[in-house]
Backbone bond lengths (Angstrom), bond angles and torsions (degrees), N, CA, C in turn:
res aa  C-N    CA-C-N  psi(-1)  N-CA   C-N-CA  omega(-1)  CA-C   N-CA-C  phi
1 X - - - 1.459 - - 1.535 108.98 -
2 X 1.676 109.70 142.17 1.678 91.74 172.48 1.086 104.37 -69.19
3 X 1.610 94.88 174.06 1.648 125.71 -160.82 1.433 125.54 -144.01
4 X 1.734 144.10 99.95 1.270 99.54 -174.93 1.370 88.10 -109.17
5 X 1.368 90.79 147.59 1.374 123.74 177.06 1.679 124.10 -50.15
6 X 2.041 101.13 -42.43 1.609 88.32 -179.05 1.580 109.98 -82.59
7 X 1.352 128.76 -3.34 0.932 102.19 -171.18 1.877 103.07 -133.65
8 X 1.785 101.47 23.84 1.585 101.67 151.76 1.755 97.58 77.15
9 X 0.682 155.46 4.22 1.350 167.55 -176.88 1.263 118.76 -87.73
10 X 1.582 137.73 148.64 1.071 132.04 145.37 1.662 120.61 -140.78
11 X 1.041 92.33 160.31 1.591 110.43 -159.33 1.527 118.50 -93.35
12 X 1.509 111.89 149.80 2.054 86.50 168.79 1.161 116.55 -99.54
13 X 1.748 113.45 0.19 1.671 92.61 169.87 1.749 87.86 -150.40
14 X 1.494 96.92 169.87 1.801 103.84 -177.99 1.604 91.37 -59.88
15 X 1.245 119.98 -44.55 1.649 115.30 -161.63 1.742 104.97 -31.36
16 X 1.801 91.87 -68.10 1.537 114.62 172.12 1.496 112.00 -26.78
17 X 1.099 119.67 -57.15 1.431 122.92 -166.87 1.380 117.62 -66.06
18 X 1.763 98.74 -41.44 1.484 107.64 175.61 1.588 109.17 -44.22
19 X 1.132 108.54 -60.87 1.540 135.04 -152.27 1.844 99.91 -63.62
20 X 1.192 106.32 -21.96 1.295 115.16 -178.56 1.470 115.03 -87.89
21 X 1.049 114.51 -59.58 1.246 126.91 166.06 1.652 122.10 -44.87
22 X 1.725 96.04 -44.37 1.715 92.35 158.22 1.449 121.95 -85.44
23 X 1.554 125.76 9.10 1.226 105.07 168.92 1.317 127.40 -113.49
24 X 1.508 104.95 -0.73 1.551 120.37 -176.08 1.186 109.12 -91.91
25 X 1.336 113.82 127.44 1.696 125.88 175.84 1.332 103.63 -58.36
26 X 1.040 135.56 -23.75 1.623 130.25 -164.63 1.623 105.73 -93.39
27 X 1.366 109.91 -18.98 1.492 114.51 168.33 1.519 124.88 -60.65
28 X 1.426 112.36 -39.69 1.340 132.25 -166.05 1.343 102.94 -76.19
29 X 1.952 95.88 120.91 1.367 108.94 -179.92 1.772 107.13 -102.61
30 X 1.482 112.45 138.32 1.579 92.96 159.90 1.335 117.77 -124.39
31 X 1.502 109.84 143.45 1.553 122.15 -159.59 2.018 101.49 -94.91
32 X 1.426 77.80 134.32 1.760 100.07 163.07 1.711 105.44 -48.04
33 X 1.533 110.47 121.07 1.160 102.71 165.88 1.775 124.12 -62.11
34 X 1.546 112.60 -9.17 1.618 109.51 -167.87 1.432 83.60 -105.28
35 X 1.557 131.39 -86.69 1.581 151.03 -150.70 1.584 95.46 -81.06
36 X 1.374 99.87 174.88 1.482 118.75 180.00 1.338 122.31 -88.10
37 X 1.549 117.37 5.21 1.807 120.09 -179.13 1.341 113.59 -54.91
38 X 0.778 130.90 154.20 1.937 127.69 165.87 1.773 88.16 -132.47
39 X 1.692 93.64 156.01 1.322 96.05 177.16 1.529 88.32 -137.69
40 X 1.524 97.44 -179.57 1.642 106.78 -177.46 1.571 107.25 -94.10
41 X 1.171 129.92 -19.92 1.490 122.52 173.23 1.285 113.38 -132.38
42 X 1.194 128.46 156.66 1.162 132.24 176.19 1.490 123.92 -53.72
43 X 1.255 99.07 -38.85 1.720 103.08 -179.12 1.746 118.40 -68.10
44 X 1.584 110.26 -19.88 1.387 109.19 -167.54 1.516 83.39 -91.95
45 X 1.152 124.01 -23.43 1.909 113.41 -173.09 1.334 120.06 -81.64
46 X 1.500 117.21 -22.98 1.477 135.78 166.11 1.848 102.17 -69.87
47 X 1.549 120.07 -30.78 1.319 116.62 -151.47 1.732 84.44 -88.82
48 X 1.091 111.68 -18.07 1.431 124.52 -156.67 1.946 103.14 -86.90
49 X 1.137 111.27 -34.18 1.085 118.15 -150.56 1.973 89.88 -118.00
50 X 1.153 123.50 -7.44 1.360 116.60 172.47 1.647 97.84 -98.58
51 X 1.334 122.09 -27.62 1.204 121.99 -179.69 1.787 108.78 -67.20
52 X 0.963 114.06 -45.49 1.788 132.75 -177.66 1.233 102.20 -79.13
53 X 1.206 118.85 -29.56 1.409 125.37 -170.39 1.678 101.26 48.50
54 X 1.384 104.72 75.23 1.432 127.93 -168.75 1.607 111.76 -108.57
55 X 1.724 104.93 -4.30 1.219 109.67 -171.43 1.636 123.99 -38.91
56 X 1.356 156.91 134.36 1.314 133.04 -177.34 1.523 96.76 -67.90
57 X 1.692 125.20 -151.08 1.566 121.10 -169.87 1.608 75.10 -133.54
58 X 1.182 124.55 150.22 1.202 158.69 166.23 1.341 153.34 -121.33
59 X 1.753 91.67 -22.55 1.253 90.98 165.11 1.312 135.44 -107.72
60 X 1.301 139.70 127.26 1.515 121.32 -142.85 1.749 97.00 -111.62
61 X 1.445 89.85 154.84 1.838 123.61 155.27 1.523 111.91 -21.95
62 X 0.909 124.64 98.42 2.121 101.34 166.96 1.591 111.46 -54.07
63 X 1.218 105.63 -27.06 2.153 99.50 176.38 1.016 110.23 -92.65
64 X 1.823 116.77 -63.63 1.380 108.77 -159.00 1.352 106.41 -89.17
65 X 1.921 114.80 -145.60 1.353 109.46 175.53 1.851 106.50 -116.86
66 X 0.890 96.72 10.87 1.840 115.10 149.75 1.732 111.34 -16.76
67 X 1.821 117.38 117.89 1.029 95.28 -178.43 1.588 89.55 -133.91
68 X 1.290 116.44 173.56 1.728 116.71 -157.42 1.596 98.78 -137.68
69 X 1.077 130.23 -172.79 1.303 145.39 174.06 1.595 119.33 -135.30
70 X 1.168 97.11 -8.72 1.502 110.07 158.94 1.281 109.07 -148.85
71 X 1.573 124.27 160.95 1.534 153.11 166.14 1.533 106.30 -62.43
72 X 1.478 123.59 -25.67 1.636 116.09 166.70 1.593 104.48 -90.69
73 X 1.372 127.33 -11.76 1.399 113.75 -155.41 1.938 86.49 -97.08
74 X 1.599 110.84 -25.93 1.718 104.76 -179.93 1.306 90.73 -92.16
75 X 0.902 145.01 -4.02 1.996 132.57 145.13 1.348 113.00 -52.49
76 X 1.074 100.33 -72.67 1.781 90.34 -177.73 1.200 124.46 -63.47
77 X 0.902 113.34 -33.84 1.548 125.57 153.47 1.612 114.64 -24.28
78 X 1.443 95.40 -64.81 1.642 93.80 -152.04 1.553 80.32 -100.14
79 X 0.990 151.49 -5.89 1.831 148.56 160.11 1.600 95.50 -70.56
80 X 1.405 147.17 -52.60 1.062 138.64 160.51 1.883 135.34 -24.87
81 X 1.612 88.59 -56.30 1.287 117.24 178.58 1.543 132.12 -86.07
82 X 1.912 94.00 -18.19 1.246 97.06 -163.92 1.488 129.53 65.65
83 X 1.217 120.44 45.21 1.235 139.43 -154.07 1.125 110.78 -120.61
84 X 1.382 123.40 -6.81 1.548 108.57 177.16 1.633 115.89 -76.53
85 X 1.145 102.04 -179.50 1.311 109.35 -165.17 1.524 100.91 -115.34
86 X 1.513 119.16 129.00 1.896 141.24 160.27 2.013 63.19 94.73
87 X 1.199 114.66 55.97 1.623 106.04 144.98 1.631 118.15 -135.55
88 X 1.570 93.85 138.81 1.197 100.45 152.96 1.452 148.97 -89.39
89 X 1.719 136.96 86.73 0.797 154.72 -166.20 2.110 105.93 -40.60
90 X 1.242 119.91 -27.97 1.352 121.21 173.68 1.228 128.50 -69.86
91 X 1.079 96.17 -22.52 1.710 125.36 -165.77 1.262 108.60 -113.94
92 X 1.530 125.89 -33.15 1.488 121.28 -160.31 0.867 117.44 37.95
93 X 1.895 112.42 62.24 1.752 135.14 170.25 1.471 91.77 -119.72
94 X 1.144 105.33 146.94 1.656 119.95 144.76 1.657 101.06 -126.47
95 X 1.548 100.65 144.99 1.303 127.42 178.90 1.491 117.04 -105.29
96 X 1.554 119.45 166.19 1.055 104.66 -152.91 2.001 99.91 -92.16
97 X 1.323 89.26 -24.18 1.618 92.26 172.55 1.723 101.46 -143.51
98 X 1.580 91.70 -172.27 1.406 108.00 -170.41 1.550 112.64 -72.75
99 X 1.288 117.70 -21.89 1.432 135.72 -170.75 1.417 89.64 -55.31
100 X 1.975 115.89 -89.25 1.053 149.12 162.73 1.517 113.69 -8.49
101 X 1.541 127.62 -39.63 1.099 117.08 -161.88 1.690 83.49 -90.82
102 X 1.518 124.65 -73.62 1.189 118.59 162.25 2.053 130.39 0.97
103 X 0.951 89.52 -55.11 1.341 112.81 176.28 1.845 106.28 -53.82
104 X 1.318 90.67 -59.08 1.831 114.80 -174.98 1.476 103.87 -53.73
105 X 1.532 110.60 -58.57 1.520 116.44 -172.88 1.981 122.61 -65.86
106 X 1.574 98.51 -25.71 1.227 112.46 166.80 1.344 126.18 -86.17
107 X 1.696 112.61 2.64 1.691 124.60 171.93 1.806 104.80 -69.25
108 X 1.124 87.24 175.24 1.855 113.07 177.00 1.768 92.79 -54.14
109 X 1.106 114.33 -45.34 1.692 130.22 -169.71 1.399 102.26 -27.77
110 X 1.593 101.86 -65.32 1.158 104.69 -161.01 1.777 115.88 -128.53
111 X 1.412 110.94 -7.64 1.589 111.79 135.36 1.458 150.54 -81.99
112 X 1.813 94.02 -13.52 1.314 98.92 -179.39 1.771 121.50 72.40
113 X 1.396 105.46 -157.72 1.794 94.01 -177.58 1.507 86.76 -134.35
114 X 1.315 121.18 68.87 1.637 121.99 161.72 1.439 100.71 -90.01
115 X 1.140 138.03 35.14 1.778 115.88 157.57 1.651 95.73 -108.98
116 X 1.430 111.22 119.01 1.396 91.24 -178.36 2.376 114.70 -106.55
117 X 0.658 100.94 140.47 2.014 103.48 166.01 1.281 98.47 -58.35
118 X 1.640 105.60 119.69 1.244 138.76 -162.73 1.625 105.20 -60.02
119 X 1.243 115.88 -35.88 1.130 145.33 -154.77 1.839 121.80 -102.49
120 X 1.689 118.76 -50.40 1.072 119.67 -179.39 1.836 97.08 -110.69
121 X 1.037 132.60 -17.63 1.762 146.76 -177.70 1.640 94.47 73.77
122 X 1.073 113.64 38.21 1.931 108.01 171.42 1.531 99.38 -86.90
123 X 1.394 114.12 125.77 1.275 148.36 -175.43 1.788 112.21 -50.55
124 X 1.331 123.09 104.13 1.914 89.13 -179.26 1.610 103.36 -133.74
125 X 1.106 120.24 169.47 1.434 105.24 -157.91 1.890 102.67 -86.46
126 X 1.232 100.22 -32.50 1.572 92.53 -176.84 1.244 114.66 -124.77
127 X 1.587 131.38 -172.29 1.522 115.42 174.34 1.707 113.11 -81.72
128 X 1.032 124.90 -26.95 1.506 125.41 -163.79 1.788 91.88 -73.15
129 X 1.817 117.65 -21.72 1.237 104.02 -179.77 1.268 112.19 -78.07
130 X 1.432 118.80 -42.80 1.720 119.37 -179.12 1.539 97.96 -62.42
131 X 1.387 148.47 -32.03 1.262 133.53 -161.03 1.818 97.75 -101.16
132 X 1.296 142.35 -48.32 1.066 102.19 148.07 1.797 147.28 -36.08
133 X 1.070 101.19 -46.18 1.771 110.49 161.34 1.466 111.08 -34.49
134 X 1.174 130.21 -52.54 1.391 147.93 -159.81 1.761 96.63 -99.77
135 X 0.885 132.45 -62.61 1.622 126.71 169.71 1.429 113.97 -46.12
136 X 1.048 131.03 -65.58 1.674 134.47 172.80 1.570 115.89 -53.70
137 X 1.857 126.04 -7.03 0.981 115.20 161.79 1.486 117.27 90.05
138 X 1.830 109.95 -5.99 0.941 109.42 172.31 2.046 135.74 -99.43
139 X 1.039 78.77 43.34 1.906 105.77 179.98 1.433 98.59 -87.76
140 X 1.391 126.47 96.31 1.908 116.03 175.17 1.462 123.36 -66.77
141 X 2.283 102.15 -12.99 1.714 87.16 157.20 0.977 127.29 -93.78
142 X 1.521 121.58 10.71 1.487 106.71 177.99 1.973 97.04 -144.34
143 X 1.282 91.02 116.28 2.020 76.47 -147.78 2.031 72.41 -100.41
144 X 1.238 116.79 7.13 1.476 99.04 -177.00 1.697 104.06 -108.72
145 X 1.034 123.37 37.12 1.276 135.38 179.20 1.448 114.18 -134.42
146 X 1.624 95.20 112.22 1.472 99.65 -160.61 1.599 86.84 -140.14
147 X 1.773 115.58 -168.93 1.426 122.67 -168.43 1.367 97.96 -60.49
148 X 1.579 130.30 -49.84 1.432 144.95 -172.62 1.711 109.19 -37.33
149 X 1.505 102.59 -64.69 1.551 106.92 -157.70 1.500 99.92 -87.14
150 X 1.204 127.19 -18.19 1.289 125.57 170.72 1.559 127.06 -70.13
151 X 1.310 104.00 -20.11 1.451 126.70 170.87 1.575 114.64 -72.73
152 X 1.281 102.60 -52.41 1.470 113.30 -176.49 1.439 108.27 -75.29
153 X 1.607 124.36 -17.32 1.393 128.23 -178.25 1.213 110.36 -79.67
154 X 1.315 127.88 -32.57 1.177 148.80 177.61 1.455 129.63 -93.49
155 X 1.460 111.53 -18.73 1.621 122.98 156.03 1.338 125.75 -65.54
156 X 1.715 89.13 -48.06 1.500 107.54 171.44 1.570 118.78 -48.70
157 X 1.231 125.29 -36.46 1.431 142.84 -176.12 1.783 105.38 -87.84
158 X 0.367 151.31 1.08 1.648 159.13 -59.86 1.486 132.63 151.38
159 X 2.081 96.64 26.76 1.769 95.22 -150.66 1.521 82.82 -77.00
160 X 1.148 139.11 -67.17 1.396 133.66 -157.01 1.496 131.13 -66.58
161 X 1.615 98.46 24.25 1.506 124.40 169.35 2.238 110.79 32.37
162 X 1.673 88.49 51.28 1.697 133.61 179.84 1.718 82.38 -61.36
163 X 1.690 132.02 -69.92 1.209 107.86 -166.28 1.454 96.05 -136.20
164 X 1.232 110.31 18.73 2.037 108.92 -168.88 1.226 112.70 -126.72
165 X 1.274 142.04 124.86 1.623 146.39 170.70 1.424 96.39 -43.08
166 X 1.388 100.04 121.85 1.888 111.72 -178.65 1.797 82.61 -111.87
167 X 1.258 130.32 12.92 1.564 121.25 166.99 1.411 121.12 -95.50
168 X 1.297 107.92 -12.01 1.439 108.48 178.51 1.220 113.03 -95.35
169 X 1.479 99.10 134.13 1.971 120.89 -169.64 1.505 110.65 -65.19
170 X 1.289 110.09 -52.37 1.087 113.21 -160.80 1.689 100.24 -157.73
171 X 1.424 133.29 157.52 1.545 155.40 -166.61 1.276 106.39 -81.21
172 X 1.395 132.72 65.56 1.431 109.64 174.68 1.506 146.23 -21.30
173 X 1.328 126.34 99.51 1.306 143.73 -151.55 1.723 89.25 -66.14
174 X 1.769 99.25 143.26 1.366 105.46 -155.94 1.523 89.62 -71.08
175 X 1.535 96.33 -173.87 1.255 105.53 -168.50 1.521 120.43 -147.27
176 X 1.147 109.07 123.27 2.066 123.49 -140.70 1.566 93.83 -122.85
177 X 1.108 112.18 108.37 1.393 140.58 145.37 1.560 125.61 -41.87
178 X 1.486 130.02 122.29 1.324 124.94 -163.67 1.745 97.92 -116.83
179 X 1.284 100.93 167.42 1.442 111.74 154.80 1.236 128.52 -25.94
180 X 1.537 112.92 -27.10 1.539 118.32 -172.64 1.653 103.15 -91.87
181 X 1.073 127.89 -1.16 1.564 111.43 146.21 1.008 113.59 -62.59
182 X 1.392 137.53 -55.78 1.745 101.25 -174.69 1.235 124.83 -33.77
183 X 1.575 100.50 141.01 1.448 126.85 -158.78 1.574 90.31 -118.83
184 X 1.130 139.98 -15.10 1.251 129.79 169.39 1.257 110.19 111.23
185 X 1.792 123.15 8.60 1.190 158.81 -136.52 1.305 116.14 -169.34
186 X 0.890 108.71 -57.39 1.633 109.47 -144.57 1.913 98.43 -179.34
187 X 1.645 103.66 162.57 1.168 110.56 -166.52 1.575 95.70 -92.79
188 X 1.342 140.01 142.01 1.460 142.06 -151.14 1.593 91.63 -121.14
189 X 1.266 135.93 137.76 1.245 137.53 153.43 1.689 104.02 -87.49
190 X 1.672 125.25 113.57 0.878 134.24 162.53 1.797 137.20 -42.67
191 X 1.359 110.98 -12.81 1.100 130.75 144.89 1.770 155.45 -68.10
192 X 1.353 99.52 -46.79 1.335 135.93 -178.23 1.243 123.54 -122.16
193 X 1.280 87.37 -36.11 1.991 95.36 160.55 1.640 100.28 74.54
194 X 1.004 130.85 45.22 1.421 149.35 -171.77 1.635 96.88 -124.61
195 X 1.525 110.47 127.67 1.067 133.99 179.07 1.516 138.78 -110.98
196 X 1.503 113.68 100.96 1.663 136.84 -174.86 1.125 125.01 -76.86
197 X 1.420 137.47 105.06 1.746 131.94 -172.57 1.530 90.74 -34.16
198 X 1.825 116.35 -59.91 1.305 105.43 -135.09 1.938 112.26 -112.00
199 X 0.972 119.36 176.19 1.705 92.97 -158.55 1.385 86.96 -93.81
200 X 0.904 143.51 -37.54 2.132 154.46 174.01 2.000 91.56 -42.19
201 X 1.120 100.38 -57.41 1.382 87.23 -176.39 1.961 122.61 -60.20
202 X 1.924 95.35 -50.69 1.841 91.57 165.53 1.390 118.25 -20.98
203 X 1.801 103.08 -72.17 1.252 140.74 -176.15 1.667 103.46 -25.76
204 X 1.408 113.86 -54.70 1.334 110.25 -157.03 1.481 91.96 -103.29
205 X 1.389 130.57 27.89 1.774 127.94 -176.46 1.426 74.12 -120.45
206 X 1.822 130.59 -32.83 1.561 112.75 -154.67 1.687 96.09 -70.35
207 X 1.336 119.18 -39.40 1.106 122.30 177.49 1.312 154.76 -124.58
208 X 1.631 88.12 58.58 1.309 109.83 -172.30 1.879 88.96 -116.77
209 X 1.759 103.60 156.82 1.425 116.39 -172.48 1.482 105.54 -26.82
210 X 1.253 108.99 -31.14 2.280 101.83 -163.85 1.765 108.88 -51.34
211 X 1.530 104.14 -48.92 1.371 111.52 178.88 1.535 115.56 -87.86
212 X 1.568 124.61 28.51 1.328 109.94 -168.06 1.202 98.67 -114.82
213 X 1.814 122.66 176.56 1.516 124.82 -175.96 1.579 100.90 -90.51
214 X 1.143 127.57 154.34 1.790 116.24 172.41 1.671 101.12 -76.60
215 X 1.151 99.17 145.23 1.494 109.56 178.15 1.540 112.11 -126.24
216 X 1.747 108.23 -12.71 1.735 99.13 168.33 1.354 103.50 -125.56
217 X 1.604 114.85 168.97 1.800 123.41 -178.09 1.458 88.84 -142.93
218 X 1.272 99.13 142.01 1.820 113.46 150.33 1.355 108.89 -24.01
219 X 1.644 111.89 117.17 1.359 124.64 166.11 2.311 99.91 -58.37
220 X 0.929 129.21 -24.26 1.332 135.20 -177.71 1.437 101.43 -64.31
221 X 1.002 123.06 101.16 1.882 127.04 174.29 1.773 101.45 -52.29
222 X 1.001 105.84 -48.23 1.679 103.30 172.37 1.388 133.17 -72.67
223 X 1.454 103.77 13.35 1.741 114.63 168.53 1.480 97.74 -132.12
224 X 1.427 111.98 149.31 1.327 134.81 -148.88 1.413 80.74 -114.17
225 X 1.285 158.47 -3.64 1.714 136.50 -126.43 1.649 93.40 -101.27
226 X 1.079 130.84 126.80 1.712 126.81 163.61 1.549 93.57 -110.45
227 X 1.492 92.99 148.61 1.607 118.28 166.71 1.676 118.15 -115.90
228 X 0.947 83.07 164.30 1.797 103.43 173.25 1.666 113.88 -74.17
229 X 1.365 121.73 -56.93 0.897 147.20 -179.93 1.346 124.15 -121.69
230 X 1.520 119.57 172.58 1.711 122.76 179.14 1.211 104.16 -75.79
231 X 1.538 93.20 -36.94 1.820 82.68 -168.69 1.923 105.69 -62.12
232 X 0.951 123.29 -72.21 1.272 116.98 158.39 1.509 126.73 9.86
233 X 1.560 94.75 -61.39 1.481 105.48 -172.69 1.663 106.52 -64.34
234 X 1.028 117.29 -96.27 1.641 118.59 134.29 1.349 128.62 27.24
235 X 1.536 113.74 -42.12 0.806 111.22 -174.25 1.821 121.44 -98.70
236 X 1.548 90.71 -8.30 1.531 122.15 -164.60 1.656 85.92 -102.05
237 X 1.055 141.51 -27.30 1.787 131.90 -176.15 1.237 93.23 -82.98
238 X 1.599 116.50 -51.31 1.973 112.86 174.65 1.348 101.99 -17.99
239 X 1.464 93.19 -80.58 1.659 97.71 -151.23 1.749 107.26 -70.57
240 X 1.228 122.03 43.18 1.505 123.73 166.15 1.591 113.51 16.36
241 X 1.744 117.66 45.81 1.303 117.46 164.74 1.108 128.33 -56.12
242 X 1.967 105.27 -52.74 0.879 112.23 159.77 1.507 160.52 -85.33
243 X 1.423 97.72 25.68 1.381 122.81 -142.80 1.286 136.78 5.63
244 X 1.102 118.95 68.64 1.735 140.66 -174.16 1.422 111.19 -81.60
245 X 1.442 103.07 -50.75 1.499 112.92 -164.53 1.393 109.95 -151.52
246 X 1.138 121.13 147.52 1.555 114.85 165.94 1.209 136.18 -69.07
247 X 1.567 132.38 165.24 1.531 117.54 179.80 1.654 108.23 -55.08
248 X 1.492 114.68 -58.21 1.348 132.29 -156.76 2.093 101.00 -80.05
249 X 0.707 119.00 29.18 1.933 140.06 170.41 1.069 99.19 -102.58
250 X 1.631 110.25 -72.64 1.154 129.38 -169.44 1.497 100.09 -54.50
251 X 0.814 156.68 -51.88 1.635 139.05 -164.29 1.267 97.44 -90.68
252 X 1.246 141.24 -19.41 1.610 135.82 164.65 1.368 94.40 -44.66
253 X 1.176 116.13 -81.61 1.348 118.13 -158.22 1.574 118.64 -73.01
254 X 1.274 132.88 -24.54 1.271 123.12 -173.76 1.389 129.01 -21.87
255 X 1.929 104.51 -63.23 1.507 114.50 -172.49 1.709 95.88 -61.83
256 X 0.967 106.35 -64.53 1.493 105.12 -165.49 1.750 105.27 -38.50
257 X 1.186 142.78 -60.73 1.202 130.51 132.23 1.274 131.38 6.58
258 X 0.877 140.92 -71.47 1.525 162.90 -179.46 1.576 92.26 -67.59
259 X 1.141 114.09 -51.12 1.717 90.53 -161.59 1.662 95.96 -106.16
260 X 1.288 122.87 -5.29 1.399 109.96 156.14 1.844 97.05 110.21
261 X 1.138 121.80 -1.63 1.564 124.06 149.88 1.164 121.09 -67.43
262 X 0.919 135.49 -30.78 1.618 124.46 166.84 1.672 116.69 -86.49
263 X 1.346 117.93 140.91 1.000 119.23 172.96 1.345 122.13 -71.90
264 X 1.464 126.20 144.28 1.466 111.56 -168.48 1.754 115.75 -96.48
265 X 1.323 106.10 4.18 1.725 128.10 -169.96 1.432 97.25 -89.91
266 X 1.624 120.24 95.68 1.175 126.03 178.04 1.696 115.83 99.60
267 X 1.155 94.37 -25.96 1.751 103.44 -149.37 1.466 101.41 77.73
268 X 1.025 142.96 36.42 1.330 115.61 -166.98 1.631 101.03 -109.99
């Protein structure tokens, strides 16, 4: 018949015994996290294991699989190694998240201004910066290249509407604000109802992206996102939300884009 031994007993079936053994406090062994001792209470196995200093290590690496026994010993550790995690090892920054560090590595810092304007060679760090440059009109070699003609340069190229509204008829003709905004106050944008001392300023709120139709979407069939502008667009592949493309693609290809050497089917 089973039997347990510490407490002289026997049983009529193993079941029985099991059931005993799991219900008696005096059964319960607890094991050394390092060696093979078991004790009967928790407190003599903790007393056991601060004395041996048997503790297992617990605290881990942010990179590797590095494990510590203290929270200063995986500090130095990973300050040694450079191992923390949302850090930059060039810089000897850590960031507060992954966004942020991302963010850091895609600055001037550490890309510099290799995307250059096809047109004047001014240096910019990403593509949404050279294609704003060129949308706002402020390129002095090409002062006739603005959000308008860049749209249509690029629609035109553009039959299988890859990143451009192939639904829109025609470019909405800008739109110029008169004297008759005064509000008796201030110059009134008839839209938004937002109010400009000066009528040049309305003028340039009537037609800037806030009041415009979107004319590009995520080349990603599985993102819904439309923009106003390229830069916009551009600016939404940067940040690899949707993971379509990478940051460093994206500035491969921009100019070629822009000036109509790259194909727009895939980016590829």
């Amino acid at each position: 018949m089973p039997w347990c031994y510490p407490c002289d007993r026997y049983f009529h079936s193993d079941h029985s015994l099991q059931q005993h053994l799991d219900n008696s406090a005096a059964h319960v062994e607890y094991e050394c996290e390092t060696c093979t001792r078991t004790f009967a209470s928790d407190r003599a196995c903790d007393q056991h294991m601060d004395a041996l200093d048997h503790w297992a290590p617990k605290f881990e690496c942010d990179t590797c699989t590095a494990k510590f026994k203290t929270q200063r010993a995986a500090n130095q550790h990973m300050e040694a190694r450079g191992h923390w995690s949302n850090y930059c090892a060039d810089c000897d920054r850590r960031f507060e998240n992954e966004n942020n560090l991302r963010m850091h590595l895609n600055s001037r810092i550490h890309r510099g201004t290799g995307v250059e304007c096809p047109f004047c060679k001014r240096g910019f760090v990403t593509a949404s910066g050279v294609s704003h440059h060129l949308e706002t009109g402020s390129c002095p070699n090409a002062p006739t290249v603005n959000r308008q003609s860049l749209y249509h340069n690029i629609r035109s190229r553009d039959s299988q509407g890859f990143i451009t509204d192939q639904k829109q008829l025609e470019w909405h003709s800008e739109m110029s604000a008169t004297e008759r905004s005064w509000n008796g106050y201030n110059y009134e944008c008839y839209l938004c109802h937002r109010e400009f001392s000066e009528l040049r300023t309305l003028n340039r709120h009537l037609n800037s992206p806030i009041h415009q139709q979107k004319l590009y979407h995520c080349p990603n069939r599985q993102c819904s996102r439309e923009f106003v502008s390229l830069a916009a667009m551009f600016n939404h592949l940067e940040s690899e939300t949707c993971q379509f493309i990478r940051f460093g693609q994206v500035q491969q290809r921009v100019t070629g884009i822009l000036t109509g050497r790259q194909r727009l089917i895939g980016f590829s």
